[in-house]
N, C-alpha and C positions, 0 to 999 in steps of 0.2 A: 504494500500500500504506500500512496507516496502521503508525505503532509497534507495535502490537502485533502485530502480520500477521509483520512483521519482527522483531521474538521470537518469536516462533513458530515460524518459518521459521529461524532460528537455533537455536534449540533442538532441532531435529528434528534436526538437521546434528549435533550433538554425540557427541561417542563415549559410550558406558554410563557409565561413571566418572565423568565429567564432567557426564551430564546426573542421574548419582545425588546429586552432589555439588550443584549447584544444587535439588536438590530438597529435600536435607536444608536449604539453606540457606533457600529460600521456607519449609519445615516452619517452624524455628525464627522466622523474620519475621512469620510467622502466630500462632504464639504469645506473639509478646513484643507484638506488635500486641492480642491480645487480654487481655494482663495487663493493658495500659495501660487498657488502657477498661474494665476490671471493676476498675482503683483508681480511676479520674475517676469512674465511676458509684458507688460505695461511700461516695468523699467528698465528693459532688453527693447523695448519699442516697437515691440512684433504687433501693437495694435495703433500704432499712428495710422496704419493707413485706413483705417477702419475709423477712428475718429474726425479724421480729414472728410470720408464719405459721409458721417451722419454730418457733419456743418454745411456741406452743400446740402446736403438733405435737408436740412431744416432751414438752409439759406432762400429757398428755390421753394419752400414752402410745400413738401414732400412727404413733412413725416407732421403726427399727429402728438399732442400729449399721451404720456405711457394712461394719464389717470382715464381719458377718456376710452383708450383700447379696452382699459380693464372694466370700464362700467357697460361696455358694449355685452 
């Protein structure tokens, strides 16, 4: 079996609670994993070009407020 066969196999075994509770905790490790890399990408500049598109976008009157997508 490799390691992860063996998590696996371990986590199936888990009562609800416990396997809710590692889930919330992988959620959050997933998330803080993905700040990290969208601040290294940010200040590595791999999203200028992407910033530069939404200012024409928004320049050229293209894009919408986020509040009114989300109340749509």
């Amino acid at each position: 079996m490799t390691k992860i066969e063996d998590i696996e196999t371990a986590i199936a075994q888990l009562p609800r609670e416990q396997f809710d509770q590692l889930a919330e905790w992988l959620d959050r490790q997933r998330e803080s994993d993905f700040d990290r890399q969208i601040e290294a990408d940010a200040k590595a500049g791999r999203l200028d070009g992407l910033w530069a598109e939404a200012g024409r976008e928004i320049a050229q009157g293209k894009a919408r407020p986020l509040d009114e997508l989300l109340d749509d």
